[in-house]
PyMOL Python script that loads the backbone (N, CA, C, O; Angstrom):
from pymol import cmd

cmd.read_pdbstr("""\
ATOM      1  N   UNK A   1     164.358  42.490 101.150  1.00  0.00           N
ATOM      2  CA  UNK A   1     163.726  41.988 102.366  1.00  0.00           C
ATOM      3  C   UNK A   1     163.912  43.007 103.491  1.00  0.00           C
ATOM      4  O   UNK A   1     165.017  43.496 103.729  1.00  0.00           O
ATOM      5  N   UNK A   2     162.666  43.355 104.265  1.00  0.00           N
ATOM      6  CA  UNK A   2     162.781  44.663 105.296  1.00  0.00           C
ATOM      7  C   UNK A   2     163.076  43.639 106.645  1.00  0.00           C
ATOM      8  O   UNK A   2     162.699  42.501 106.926  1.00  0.00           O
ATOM      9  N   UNK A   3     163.940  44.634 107.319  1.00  0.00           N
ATOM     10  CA  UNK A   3     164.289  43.576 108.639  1.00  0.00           C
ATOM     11  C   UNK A   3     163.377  44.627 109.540  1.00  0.00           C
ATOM     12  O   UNK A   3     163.053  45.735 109.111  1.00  0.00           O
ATOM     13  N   UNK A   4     163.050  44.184 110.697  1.00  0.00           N
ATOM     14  CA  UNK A   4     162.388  44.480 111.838  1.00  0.00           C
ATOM     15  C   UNK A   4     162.824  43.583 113.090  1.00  0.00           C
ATOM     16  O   UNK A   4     163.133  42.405 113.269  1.00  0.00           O
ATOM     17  N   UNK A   5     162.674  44.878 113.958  1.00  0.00           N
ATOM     18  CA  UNK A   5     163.312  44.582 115.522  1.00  0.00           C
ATOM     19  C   UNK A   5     162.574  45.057 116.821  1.00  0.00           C
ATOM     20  O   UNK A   5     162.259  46.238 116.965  1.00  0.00           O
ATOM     21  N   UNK A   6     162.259  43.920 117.934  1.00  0.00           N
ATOM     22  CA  UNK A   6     161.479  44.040 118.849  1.00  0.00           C
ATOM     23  C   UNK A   6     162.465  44.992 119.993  1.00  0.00           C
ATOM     24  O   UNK A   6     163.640  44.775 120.288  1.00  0.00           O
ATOM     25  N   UNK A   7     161.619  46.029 120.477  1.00  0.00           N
ATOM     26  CA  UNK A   7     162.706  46.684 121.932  1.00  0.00           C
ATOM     27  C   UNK A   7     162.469  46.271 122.923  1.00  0.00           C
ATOM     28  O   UNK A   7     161.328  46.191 123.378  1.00  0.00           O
ATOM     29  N   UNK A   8     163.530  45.900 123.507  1.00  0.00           N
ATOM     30  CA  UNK A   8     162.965  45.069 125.112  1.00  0.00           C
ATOM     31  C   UNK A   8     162.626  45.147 125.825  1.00  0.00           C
ATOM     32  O   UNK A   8     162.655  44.220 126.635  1.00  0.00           O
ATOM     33  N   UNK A   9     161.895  46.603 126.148  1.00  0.00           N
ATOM     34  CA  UNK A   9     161.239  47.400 126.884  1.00  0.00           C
ATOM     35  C   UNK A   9     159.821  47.038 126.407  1.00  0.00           C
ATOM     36  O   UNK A   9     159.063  46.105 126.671  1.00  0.00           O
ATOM     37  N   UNK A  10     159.742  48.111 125.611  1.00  0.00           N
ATOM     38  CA  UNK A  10     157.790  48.307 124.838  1.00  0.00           C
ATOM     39  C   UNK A  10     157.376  47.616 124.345  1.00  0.00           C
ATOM     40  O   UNK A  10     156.179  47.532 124.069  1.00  0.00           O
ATOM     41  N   UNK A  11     158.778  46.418 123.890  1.00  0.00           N
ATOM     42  CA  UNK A  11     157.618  45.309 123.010  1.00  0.00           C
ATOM     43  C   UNK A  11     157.402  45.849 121.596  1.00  0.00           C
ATOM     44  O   UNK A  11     157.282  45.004 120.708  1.00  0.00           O
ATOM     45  N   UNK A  12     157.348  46.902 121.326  1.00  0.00           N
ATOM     46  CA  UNK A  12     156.764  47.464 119.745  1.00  0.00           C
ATOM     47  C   UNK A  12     157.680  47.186 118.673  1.00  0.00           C
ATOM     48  O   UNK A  12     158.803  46.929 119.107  1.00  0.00           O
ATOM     49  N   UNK A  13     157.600  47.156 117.630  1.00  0.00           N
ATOM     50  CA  UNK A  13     158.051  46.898 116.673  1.00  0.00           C
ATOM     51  C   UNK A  13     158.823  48.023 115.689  1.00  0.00           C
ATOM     52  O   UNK A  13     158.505  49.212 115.713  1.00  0.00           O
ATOM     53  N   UNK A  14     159.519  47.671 115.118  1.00  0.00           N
ATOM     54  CA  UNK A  14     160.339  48.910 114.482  1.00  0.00           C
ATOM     55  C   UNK A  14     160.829  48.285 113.340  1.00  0.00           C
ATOM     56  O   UNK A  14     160.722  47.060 113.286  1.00  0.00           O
ATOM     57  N   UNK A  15     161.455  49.012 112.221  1.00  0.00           N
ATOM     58  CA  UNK A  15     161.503  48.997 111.208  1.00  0.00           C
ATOM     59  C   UNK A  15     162.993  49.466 110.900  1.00  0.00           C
ATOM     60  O   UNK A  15     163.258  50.638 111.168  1.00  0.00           O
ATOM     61  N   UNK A  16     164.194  48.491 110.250  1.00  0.00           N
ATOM     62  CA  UNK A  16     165.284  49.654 109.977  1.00  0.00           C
ATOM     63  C   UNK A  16     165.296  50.249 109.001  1.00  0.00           C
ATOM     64  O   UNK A  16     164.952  49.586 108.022  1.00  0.00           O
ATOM     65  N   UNK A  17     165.599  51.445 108.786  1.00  0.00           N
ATOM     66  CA  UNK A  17     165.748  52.251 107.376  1.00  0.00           C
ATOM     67  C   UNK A  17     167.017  51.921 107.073  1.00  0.00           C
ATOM     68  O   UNK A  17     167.148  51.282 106.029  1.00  0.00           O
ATOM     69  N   UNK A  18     168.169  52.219 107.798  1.00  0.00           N
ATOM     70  CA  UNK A  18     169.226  52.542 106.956  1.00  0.00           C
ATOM     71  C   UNK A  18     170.408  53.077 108.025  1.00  0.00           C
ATOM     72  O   UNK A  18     170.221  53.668 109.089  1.00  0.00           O
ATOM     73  N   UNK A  19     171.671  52.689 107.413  1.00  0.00           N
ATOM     74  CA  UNK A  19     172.509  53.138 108.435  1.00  0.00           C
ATOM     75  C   UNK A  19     172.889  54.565 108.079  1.00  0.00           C
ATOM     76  O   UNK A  19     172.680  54.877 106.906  1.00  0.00           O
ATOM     77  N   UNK A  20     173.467  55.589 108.969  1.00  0.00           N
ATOM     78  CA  UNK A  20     173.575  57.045 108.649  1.00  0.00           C
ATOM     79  C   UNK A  20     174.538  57.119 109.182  1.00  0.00           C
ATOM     80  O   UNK A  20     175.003  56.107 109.705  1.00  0.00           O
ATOM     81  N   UNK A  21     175.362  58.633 109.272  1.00  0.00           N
ATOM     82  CA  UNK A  21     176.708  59.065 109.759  1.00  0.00           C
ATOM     83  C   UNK A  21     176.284  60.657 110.811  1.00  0.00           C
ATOM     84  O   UNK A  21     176.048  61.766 110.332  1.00  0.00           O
ATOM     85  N   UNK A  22     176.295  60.363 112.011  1.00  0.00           N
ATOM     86  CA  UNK A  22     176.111  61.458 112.784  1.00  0.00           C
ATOM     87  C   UNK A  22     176.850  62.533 112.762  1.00  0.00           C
ATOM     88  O   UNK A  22     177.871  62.554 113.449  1.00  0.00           O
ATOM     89  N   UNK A  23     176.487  63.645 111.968  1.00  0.00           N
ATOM     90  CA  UNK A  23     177.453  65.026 111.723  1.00  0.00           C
ATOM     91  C   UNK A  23     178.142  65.400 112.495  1.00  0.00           C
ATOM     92  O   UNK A  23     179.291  65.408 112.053  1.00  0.00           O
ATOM     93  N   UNK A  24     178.042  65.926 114.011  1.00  0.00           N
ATOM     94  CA  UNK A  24     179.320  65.948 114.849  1.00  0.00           C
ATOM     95  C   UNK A  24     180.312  64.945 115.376  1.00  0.00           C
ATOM     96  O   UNK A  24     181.395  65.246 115.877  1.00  0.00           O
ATOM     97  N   UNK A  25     179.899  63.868 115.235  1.00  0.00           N
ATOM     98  CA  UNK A  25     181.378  63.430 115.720  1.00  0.00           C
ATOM     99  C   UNK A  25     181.379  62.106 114.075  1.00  0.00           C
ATOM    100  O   UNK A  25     182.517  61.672 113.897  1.00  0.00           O
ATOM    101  N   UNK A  26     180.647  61.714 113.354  1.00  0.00           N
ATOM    102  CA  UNK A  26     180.830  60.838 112.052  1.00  0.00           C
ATOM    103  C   UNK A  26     180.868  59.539 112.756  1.00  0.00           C
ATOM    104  O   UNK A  26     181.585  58.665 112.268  1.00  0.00           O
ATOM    105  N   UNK A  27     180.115  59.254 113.969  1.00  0.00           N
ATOM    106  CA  UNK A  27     179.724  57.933 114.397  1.00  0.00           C
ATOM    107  C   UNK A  27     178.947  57.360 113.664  1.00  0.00           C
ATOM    108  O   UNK A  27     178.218  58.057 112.958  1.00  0.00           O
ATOM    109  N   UNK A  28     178.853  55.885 113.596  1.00  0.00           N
ATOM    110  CA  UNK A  28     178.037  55.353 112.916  1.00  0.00           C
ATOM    111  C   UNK A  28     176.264  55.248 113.401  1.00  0.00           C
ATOM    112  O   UNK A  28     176.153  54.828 114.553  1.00  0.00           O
ATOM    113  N   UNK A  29     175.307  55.468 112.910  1.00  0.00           N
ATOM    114  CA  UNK A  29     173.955  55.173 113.561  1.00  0.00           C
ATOM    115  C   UNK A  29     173.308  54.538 112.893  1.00  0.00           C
ATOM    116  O   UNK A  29     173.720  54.256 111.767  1.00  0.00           O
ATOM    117  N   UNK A  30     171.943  54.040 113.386  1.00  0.00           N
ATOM    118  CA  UNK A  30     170.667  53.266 112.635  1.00  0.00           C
ATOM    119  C   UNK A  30     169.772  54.554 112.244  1.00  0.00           C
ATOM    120  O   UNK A  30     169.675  55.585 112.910  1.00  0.00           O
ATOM    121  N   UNK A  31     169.210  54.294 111.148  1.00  0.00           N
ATOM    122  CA  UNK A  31     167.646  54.918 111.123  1.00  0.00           C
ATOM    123  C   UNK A  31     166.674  54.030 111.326  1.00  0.00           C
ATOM    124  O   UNK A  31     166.709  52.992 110.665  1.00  0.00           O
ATOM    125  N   UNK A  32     165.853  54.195 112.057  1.00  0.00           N
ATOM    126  CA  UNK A  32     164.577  53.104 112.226  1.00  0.00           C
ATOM    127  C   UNK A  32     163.351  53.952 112.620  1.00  0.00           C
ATOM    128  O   UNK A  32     163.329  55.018 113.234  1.00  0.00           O
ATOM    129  N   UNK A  33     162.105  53.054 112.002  1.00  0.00           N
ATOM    130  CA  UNK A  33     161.087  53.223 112.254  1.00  0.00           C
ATOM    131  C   UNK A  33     160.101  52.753 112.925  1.00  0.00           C
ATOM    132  O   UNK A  33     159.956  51.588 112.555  1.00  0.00           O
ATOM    133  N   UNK A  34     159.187  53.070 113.868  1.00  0.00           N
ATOM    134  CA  UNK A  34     158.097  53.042 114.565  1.00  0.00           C
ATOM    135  C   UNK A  34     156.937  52.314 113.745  1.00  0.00           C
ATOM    136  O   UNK A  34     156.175  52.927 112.998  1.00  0.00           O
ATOM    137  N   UNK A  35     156.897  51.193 113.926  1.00  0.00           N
ATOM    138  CA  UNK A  35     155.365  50.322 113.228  1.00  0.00           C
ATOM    139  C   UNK A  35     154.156  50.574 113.813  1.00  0.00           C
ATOM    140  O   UNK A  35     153.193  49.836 113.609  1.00  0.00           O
ATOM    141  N   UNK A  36     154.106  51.456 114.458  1.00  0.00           N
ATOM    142  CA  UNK A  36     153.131  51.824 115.225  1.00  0.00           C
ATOM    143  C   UNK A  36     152.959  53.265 115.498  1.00  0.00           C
ATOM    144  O   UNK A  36     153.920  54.024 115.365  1.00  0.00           O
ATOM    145  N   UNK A  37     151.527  53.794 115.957  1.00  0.00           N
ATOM    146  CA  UNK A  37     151.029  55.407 115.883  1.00  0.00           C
ATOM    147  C   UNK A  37     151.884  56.163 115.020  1.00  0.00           C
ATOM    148  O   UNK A  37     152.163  55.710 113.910  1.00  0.00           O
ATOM    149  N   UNK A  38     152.221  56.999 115.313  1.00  0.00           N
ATOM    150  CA  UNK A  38     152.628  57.761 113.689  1.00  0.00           C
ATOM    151  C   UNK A  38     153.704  57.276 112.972  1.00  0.00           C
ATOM    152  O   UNK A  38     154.235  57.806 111.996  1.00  0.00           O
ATOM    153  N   UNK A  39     153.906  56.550 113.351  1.00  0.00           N
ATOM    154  CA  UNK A  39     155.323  55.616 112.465  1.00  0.00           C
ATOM    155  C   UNK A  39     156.020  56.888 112.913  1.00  0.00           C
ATOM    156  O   UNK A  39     155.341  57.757 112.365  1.00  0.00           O
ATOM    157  N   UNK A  40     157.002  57.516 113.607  1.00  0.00           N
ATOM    158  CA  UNK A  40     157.775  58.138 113.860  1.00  0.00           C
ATOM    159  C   UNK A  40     159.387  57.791 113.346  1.00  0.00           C
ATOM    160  O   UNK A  40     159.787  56.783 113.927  1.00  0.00           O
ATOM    161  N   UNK A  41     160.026  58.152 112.759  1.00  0.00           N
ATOM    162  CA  UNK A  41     161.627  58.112 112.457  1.00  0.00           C
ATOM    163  C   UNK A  41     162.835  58.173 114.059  1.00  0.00           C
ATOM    164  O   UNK A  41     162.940  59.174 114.767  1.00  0.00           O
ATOM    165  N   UNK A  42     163.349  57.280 114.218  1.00  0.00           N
ATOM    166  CA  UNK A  42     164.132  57.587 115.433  1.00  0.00           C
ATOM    167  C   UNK A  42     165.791  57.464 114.122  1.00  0.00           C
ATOM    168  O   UNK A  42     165.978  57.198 112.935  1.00  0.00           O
ATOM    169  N   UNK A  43     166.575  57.835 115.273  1.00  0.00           N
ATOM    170  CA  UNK A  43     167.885  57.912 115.238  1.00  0.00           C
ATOM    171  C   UNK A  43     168.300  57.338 116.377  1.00  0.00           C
ATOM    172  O   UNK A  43     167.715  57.675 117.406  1.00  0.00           O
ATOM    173  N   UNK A  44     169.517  56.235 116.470  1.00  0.00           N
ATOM    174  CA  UNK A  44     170.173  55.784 117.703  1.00  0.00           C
ATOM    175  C   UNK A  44     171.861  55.493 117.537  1.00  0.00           C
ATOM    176  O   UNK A  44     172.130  54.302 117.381  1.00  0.00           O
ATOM    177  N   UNK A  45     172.504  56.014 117.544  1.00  0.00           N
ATOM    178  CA  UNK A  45     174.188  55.353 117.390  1.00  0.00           C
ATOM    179  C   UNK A  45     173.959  54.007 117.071  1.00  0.00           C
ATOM    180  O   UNK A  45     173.013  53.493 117.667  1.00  0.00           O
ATOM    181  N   UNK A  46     174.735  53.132 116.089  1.00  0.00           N
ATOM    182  CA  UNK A  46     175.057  51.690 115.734  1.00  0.00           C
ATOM    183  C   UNK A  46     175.400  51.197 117.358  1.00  0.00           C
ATOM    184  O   UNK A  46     174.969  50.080 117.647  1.00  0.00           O
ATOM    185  N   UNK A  47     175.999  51.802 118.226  1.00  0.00           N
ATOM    186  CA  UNK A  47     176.578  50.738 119.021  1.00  0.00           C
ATOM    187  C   UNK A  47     175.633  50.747 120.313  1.00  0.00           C
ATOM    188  O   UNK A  47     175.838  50.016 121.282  1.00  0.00           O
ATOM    189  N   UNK A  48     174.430  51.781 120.204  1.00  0.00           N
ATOM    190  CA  UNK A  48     173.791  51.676 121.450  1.00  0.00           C
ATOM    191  C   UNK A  48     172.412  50.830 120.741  1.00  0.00           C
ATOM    192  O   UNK A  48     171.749  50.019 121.388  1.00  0.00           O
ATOM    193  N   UNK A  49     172.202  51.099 119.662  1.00  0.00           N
ATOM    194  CA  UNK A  49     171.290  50.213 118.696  1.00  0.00           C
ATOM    195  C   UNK A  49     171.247  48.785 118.693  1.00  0.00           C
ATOM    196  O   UNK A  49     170.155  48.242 118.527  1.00  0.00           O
ATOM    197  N   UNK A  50     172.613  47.874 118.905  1.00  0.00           N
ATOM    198  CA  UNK A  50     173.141  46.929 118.746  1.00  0.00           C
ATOM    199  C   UNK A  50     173.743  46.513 120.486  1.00  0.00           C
ATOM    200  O   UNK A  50     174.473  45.538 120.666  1.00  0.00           O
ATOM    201  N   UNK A  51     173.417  47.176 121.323  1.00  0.00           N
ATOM    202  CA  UNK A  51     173.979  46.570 122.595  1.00  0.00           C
ATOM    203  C   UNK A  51     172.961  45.841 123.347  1.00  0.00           C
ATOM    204  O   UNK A  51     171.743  45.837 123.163  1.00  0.00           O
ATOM    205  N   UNK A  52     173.912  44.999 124.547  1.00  0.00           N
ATOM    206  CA  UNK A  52     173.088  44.356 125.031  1.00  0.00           C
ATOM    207  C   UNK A  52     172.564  45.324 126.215  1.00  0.00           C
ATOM    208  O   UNK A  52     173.289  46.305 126.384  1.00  0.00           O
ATOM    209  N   UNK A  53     171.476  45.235 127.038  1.00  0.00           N
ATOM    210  CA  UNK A  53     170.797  46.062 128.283  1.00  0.00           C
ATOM    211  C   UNK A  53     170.496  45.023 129.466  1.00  0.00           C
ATOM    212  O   UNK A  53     170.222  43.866 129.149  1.00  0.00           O
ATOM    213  N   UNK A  54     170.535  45.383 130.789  1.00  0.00           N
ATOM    214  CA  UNK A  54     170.107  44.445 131.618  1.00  0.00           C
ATOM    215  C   UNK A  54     168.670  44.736 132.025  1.00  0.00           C
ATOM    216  O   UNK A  54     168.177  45.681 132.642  1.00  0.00           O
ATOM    217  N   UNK A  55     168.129  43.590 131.469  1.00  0.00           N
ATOM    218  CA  UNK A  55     166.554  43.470 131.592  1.00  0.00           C
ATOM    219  C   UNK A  55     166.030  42.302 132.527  1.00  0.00           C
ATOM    220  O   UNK A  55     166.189  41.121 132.220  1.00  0.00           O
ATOM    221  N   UNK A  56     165.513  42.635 133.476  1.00  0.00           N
ATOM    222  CA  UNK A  56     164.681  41.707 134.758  1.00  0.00           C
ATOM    223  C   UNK A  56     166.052  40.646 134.626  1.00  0.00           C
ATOM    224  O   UNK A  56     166.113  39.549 134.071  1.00  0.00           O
ATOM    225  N   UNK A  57     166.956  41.302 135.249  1.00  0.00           N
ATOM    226  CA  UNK A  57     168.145  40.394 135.932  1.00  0.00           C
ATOM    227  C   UNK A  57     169.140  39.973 134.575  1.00  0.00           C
ATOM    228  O   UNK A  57     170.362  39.978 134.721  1.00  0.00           O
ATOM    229  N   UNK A  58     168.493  39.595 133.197  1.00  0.00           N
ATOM    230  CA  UNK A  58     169.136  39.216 132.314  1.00  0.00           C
ATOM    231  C   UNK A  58     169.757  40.127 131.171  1.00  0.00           C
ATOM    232  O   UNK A  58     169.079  41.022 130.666  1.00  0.00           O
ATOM    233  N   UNK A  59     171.259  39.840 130.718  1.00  0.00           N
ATOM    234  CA  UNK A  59     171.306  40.667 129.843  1.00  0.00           C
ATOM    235  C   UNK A  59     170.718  40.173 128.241  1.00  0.00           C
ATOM    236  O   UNK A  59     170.684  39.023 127.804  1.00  0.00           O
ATOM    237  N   UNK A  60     170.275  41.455 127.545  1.00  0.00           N
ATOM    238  CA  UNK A  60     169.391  40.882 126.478  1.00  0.00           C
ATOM    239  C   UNK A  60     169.746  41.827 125.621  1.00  0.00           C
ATOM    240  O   UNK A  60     170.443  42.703 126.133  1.00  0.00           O
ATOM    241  N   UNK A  61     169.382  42.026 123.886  1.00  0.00           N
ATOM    242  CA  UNK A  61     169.712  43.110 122.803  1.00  0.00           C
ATOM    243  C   UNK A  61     168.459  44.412 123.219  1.00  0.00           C
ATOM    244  O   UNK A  61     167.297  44.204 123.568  1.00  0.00           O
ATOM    245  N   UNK A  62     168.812  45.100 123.128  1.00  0.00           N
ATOM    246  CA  UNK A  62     167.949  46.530 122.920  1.00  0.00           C
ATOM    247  C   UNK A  62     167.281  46.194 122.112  1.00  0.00           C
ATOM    248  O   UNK A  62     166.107  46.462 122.366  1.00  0.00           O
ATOM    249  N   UNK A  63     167.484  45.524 120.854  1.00  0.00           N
ATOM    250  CA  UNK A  63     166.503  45.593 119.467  1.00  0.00           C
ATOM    251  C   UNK A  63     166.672  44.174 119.513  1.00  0.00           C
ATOM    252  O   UNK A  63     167.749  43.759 119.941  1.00  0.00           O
ATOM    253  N   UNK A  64     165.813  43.369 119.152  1.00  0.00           N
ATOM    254  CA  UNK A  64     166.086  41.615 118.990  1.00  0.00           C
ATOM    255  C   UNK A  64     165.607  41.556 117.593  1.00  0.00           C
ATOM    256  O   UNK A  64     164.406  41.745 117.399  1.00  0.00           O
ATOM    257  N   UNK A  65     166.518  41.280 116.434  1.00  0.00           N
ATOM    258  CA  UNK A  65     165.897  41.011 115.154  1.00  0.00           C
ATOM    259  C   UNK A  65     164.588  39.912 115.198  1.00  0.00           C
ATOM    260  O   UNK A  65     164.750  38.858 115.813  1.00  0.00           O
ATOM    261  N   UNK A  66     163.645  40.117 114.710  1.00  0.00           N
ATOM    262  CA  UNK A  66     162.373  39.422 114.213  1.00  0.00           C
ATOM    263  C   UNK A  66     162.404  39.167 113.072  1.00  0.00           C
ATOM    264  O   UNK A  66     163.134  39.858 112.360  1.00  0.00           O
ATOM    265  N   UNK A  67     161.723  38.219 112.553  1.00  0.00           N
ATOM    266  CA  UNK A  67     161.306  37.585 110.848  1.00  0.00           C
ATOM    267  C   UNK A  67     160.489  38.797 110.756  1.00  0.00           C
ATOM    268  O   UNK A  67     159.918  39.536 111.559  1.00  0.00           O
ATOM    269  N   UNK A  68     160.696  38.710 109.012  1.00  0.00           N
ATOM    270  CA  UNK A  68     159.748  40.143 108.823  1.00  0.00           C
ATOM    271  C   UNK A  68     158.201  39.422 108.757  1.00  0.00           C
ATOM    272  O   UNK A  68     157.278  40.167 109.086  1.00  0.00           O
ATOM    273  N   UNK A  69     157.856  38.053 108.365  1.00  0.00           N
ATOM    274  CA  UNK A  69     156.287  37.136 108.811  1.00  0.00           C
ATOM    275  C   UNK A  69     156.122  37.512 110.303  1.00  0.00           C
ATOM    276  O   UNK A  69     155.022  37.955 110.633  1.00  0.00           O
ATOM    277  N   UNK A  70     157.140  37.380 111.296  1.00  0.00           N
ATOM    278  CA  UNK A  70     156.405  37.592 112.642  1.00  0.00           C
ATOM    279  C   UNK A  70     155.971  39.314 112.936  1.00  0.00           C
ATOM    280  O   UNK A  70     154.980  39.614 113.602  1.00  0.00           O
ATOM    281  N   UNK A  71     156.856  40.294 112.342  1.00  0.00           N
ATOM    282  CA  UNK A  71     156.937  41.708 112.446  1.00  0.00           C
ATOM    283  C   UNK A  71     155.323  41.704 111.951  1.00  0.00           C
ATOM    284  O   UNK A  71     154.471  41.837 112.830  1.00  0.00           O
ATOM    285  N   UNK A  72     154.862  41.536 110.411  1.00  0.00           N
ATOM    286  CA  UNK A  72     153.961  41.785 109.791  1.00  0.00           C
ATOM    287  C   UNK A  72     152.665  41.416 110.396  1.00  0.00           C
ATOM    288  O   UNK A  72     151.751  42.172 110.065  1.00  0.00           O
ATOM    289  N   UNK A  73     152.405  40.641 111.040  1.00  0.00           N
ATOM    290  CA  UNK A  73     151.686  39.659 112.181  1.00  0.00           C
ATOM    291  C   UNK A  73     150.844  40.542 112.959  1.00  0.00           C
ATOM    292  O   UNK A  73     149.666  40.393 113.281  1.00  0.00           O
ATOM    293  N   UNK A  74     152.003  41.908 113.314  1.00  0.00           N
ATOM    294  CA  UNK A  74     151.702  42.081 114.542  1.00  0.00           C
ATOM    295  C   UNK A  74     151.397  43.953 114.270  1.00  0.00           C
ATOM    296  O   UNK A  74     150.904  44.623 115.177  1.00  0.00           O
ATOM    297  N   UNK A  75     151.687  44.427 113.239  1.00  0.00           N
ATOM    298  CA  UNK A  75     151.716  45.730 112.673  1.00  0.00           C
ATOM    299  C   UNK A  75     150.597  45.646 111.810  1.00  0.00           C
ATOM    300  O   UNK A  75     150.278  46.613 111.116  1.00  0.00           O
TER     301      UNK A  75
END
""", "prot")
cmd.dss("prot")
cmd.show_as("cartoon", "prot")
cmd.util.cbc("prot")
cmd.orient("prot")
């Protein structure tokens, strides 16, 4: 089952690949993907991937897990 996550900014949809190990310091990160225009590959640290942000007064997740039926919906 593919998980997908809304950003609380753009609204767009993303895709996780996989967790990875950042070569200079062996932090933990996400791989994720872009459901949209070129499907682009990002990289983000696990803990900035997974934090909360203050958005229009409220704090909220950077990435908000979605059902992969609502992700598919909309990609």
């Amino acid at each position: 089952m593919e998980q997908y996550y809304r950003h609380f900014r753009n609204k767009k949809i993303y895709k996780f690949v996989a967790y990875a190990t950042l070569e200079a310091t062996e932090e933990e990160a996400v791989v994720y993907q872009a459901m949209y225009g070129d499907r682009r590959y990002w990289i983000r640290t696990k803990t900035n991937f997974f934090e909360e942000v203050e958005h229009e007064g409220k704090q909220v997740p950077r990435f908000q897990k979605i059902s992969e039926d609502e992700a598919l919906k909309e990609i």
